[in-house]
N, C-alpha and C positions, 0 to 999 in steps of 0.2 A: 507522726503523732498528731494528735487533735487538742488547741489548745483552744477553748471560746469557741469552739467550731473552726479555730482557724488549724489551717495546714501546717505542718512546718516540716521540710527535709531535713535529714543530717550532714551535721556541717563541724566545724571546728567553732566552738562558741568563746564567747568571752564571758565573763560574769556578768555583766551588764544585759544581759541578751541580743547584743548587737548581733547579728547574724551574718556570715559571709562563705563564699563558695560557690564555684559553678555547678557542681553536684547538686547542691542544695535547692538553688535558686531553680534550675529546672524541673525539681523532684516536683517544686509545689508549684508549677501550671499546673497539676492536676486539679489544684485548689479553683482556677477559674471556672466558670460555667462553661456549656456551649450555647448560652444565650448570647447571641449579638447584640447591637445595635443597630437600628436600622432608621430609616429616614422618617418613618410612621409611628416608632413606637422605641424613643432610645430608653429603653429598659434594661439595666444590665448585671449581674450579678459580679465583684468582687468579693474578696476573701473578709471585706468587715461589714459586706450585707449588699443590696440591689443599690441601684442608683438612676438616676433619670437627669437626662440632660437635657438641651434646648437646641431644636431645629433652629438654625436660621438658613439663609435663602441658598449658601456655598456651602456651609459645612456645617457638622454638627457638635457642639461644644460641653462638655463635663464641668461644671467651674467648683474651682471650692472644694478638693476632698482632700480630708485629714490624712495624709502618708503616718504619720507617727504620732505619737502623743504630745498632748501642748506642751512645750521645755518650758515649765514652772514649776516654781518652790523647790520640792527636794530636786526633780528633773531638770536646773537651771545648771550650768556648766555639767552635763551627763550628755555621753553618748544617747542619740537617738532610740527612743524605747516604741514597742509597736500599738499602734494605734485601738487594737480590739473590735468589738461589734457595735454597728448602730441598730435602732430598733426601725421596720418598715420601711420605707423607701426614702433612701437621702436623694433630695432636692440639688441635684449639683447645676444649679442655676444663677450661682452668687461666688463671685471670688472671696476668697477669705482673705484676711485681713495682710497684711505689708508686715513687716519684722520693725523690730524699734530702729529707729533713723531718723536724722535729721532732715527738716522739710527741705522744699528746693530753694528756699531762704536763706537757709544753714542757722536757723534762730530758735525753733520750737522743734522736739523732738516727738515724732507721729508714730503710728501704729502699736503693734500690740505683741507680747511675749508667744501669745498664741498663734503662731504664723506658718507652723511646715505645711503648708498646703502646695497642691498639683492641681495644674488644668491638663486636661485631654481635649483634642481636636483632632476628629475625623473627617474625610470627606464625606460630604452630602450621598447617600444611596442611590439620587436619581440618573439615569442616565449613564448608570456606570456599573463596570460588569467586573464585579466585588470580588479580589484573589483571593487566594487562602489566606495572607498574612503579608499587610503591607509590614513596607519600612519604616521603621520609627525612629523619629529625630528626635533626642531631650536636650532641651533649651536651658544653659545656665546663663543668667542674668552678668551683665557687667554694672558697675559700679564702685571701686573702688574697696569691694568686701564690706561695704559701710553703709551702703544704699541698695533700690532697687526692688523692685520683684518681678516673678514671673508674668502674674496678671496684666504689666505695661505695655504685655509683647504679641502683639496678636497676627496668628499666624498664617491668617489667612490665604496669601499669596503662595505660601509651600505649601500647603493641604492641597489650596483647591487646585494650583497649579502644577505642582509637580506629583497629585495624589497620592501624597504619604501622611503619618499618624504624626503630628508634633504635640510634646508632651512639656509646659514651661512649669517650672518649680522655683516656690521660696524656700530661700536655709540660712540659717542662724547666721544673723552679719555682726559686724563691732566686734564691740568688745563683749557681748553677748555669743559672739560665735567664733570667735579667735581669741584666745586670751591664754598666754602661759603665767599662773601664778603659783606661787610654791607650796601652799595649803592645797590647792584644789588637783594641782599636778600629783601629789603626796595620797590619793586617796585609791591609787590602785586598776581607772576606769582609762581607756584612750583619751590623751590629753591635748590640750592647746585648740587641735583645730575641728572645731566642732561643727564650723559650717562645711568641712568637705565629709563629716562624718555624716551629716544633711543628706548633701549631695550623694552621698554611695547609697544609703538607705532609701532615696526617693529612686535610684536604682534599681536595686533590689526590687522595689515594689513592681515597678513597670515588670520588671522579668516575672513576676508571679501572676501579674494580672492585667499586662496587655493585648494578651489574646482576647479577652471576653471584649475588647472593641474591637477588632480584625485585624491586631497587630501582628508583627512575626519577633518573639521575645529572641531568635535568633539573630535580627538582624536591627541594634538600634548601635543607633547613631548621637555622639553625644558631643557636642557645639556650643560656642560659648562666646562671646566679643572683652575683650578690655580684664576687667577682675573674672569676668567667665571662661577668655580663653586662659588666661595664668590658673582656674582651677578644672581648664579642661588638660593644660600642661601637669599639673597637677597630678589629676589622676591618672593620666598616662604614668608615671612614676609608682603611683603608691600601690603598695602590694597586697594592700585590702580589696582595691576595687576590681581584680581580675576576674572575668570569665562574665563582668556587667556590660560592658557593650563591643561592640566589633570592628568602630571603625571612631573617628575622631577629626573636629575640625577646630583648630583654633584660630582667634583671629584677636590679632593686635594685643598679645595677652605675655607676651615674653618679658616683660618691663622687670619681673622679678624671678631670679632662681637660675639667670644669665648671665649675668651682669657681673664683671669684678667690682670687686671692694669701692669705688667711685659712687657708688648707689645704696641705699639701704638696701638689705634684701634679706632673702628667709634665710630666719637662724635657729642656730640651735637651739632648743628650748630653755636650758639654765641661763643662756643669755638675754635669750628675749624675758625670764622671769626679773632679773638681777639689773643689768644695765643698757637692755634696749640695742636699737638699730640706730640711733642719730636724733636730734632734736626733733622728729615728726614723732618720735617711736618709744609709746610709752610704756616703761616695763610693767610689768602683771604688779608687781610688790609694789610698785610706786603708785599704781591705778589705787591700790586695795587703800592705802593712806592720804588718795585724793577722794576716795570715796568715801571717808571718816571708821577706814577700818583696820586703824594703825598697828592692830593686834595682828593681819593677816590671814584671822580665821574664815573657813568656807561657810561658816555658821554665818557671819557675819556682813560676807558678799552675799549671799544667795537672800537674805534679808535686805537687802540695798533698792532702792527703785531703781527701773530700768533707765528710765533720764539722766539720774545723776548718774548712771554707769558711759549711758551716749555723750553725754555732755564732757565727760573726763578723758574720753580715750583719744588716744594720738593716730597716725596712719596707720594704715590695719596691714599686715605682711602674714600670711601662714607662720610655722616655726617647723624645725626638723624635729619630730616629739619620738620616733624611732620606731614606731608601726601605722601610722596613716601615709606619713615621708619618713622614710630612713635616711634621702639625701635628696637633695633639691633636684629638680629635671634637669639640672644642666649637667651635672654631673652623671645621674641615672640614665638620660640618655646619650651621653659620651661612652659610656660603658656596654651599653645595649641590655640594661636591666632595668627593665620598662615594660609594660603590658605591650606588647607589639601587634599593632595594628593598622591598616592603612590610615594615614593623616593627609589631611587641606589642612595651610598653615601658610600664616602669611599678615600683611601690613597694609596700611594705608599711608601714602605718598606723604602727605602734612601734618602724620600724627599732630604734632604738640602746638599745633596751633589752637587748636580745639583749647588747652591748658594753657597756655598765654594769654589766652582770650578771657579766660572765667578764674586763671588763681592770679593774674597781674592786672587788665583792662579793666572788668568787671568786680574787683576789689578793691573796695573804696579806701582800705588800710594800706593798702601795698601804691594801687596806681600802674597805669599804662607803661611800658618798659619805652626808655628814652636810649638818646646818646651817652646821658649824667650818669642814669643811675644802671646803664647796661652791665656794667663790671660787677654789681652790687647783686642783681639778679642773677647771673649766670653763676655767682659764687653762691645763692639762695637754691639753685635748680640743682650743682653737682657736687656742692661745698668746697671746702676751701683746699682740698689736697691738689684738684687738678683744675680749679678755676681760671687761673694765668695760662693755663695751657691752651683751654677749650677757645678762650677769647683772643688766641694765636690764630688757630686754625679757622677761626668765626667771628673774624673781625668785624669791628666797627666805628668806621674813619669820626673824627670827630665834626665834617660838615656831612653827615652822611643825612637823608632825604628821611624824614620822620617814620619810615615803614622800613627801614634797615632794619635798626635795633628788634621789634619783633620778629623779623621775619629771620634774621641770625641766630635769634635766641631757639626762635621755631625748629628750625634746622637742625641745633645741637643739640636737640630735646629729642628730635623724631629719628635724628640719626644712633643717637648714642644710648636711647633710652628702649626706643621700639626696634628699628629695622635691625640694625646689626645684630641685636642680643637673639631677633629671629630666625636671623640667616646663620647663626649659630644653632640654633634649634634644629634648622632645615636639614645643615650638613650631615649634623649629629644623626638626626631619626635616618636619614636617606642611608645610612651604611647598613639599615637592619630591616627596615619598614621602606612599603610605597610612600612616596609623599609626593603630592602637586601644591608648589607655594607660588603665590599670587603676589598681585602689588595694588590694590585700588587707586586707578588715577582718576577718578573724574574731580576735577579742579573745578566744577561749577557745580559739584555736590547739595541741595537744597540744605539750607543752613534751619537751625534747630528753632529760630524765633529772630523775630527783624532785627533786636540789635546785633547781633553778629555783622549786617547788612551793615551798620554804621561805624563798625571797626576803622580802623586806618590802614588795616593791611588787609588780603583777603583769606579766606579762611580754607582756601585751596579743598582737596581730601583730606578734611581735617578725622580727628581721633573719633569714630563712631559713626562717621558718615555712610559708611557699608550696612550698617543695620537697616534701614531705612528699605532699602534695594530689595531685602527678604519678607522684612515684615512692615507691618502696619502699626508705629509708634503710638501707643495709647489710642489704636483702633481706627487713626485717621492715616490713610495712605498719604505717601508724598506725592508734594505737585510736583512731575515728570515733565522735560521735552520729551520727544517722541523717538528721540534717540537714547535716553536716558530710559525710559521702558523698557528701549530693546534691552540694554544691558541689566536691567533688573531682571527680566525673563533669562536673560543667557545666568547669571547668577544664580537664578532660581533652579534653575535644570541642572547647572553642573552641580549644586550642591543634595539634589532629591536625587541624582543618579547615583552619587559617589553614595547616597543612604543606602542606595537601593542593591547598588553592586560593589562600591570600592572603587568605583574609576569613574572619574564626573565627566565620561564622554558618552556622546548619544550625535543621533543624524539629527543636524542641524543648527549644529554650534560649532565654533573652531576647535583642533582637536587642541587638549591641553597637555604636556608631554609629561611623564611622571619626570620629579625633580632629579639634578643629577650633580652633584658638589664638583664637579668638573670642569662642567659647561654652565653649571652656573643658572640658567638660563628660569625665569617664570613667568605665570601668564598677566598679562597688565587688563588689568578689568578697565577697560578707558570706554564710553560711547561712542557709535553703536555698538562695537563689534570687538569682544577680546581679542589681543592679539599678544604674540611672544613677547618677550621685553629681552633684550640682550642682557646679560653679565656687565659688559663692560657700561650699560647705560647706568644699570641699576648700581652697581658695587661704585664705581666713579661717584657719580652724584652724590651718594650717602654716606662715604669715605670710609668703609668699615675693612677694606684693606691695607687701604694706606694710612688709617688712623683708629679709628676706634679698635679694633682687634689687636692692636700693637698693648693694649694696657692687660 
């Protein structure tokens, strides 16, 4: 049927008009044009009108289009609603605006309600002999669920180098896009987690309308680092988003929906409304009456400004709301009831130094982690049930050399928080799906800004340092050794091949083995040149046999 002129399949709906289904979602490529894009003239028609993007010298770039309607006023805690028509040709030359978030200050809260916007990146047409239908990667942002957008992440290095379609997207963060509260849960729409409701919906879109750039809506690929791979774990679990991509890469993203009870993590939604995950974790009813809306009514939130809402809210975790997650990934996939599809999954060697660094060092309320106040942290990082334990296993002598203390603390953070809870992941998916899980080791990683340089420990492969490697952080490449290149090309290849085919091997790189909970065994992204990483190097080191897994 024809709604606005736009397309739409039959699907199984909800009242809200969220729309889902693999039936559906391919009915309406018909809706795309057969206008391309070409390097002369990126002209293209979409299902809410033509659009024109901007040559540059590698590729050629979409910025700025509205997937769904602005989430304000009545639309502010609502399933994603469809965007409709523009008039003549949108200018997709400007990224649209960031979601509401605190600056990188953490003091003033930026951007705008009106944020679900998508960039498209194609390769440049010159010199290159155009398939039927690349592979399309879709880029979820990491940050915490609380920061972030698409637009940071420019993709240049996987378009032009491994010539495939990347597609980066913003979705409702905070408490603007996670929130379980008892009034707004009570009105009947899919509740809590609104920003993977985002995320499935800027789905959807790409499958309706990335052919008319030269994509192949059969074959995307959907990727994510830190809050992107836990909502790329995420949607591997949730039973709305099937039949939207084909293959999956997470990275460093297991921190939540793994983890035993030592950790906050995703809860069920009357909990997350009533009494929360732990002192970071602010429930929906307590937010409503720090944001002076003691009554609890949605009349009364959705009238709130967006800052007083950023400014009130605690760590951001999903919730089990019973149709987006019916049960957290760890369990979903222990069971093999999960969208099943080949996954890259995998860690970086120093995660938590990177967080040592910026919620202990770099915070002038807290302070650099000593020998004094080590015991004081470590019961801050995994609270108080298992703190005497962790500071058993991750001692720290009391003449111990001033870079102990962090780099102990590093350890219990990277092992207990990231690696193990992935190598859980890893086992898990390997009994039902392909999976190739990785380790990032380059230890001289380019660090994000010089004071990190000025640390007292070093910042090894810290948490995010692999992003860098694919893309172009706020459009500026990283300064590479020439060894460090090479490994950003082998990363680049195996992760456009696995787009392309499901196996991130190709002639010219080491071969990577698919994962095997047996042998254990993954590939160590180290300069120049990936290589195996043993079982017994990796599991040893990060003690998740002989400790972490025991809890």
């Amino acid at each position: 049927m024809s709604v606005n002129g736009q397309c739409r399949g039959r699907a199984s709906k909800f009242s809200d008009g969220f729309v889902f289904g693999l039936a559906a979602l391919f009915a309406c490529l018909a809706c795309a044009s057969s206008i391309r894009a070409s390097a002369d003239d990126p002209v293209i028609r979409t299902e809410s009108g033509r659009l024109q993007g901007v040559v540059g010298a590698q590729i050629v770039e979409y910025l700025g289009i509205p997937y769904a309607s602005p989430p304000v006023g009545a639309l502010r805690w609502m399933p994603p609603q469809s965007f409709g028509r523009w008039e003549g040709i949108f200018q997709a030359t400007q990224v649209g605006s960031i979601c509401p978030q605190l600056d990188t200050a953490g003091t003033t809260v930026v951007g705008d309600e009106d944020c679900l916007f998508l960039n498209v990146y194609t390769p440049h047409g010159k010199n290159r002999v155009k398939p039927r239908g690349r592979a399309v990667m879709v880029w979820i942002h990491g940050g915490g669920l609380n920061k972030g957008a698409g637009s940071q992440f420019d993709p240049t290095p996987l378009v032009d180098g491994g010539d495939v379609i990347v597609v980066t997207i913003n979705y409702r963060l905070g408490s603007l896009g996670f929130l379980a509260q008892s009034a707004l849960d009570s009105e009947g729409h899919l509740a809590g987690n609104y920003g993977f409701l985002d995320q499935q919906f800027a789905l959807g879109w790409v499958q309706r309308n990335i052919e008319a750039f030269g994509g192949d809506p059969s074959r995307v690929t959907i990727f994510g680092e830190s809050a992107g791979g836990l909502s790329i774990y995420s949607q591997l679990a949730s039973p709305l988003a099937a039949g939207l991509f084909r293959r999956a890469i997470a990275q460093s993203g297991a921190y939540a929906g793994f983890a035993p009870d030592y950790r906050a993590n995703i809860l069920p939604l009357l909990t997350a409304e009533t009494t929360g995950g732990g002192p970071a974790v602010v429930p929906g009813n307590t937010l409503a009456a720090d944001v002076d809306c003691a009554d609890e009514t949605a009349d009364c939130l959705r009238a709130v400004d967006a800052t007083m809402l950023i400014n009130a809210q605690g760590t951001i975790f999903p919730f089990l709301d019973g149709a987006v997650l019916t049960e957290t990934p760890g369990d979903a996939f222990s069971s093999g009831d999960f969208n099943r599809v080949p996954v890259i999954t995998g860690n970086n060697h120093d995660e938590y130094r990177y967080f040592v660094a910026t919620d202990f060092n770099f915070n002038s309320a807290v302070g650099p982690v000593t020998v004094a106040n080590y015991p004081a942290d470590v019961t801050t990082v995994f609270g108080t049930t298992i703190s005497l334990n962790v500071q058993s296993e991750y001692p720290v002598p009391a003449d111990a050399l001033a870079d102990v203390p962090p780099l102990q603390l590093s350890a219990a953070g990277t092992d207990g928080i990231f690696v193990c809870t992935a190598r859980r992941a890893e086992r898990s998916l390997s009994q039902f799906v392909n999976v190739y899980a990785y380790e990032f080791n380059d230890e001289n990683a380019p660090v994000p800004a010089p004071a990190y340089g000025m640390l007292n420990f070093p910042m090894g492969a810290y948490h995010s340092a692999d992003v860098q490697y694919l893309f172009n952080r706020n459009g500026v490449p990283a300064t590479f050794t020439p060894d460090q290149q090479l490994l950003s090309q082998a990363m680049i290849s195996y992760w456009t091949h696995f787009a392309k085919k499901g196996n991130p091997n190709s002639e010219g790189q080491p071969h990577w083995e698919r994962y095997n909970s047996v042998i254990d065994e993954r590939q160590s992204f180290v300069p120049p040149t990936p290589a195996v990483e043993a079982s017994s190097d990796f599991d040893s080191f990060h003690m998740c046999s002989s400790y972490w897994d025991l809890f």
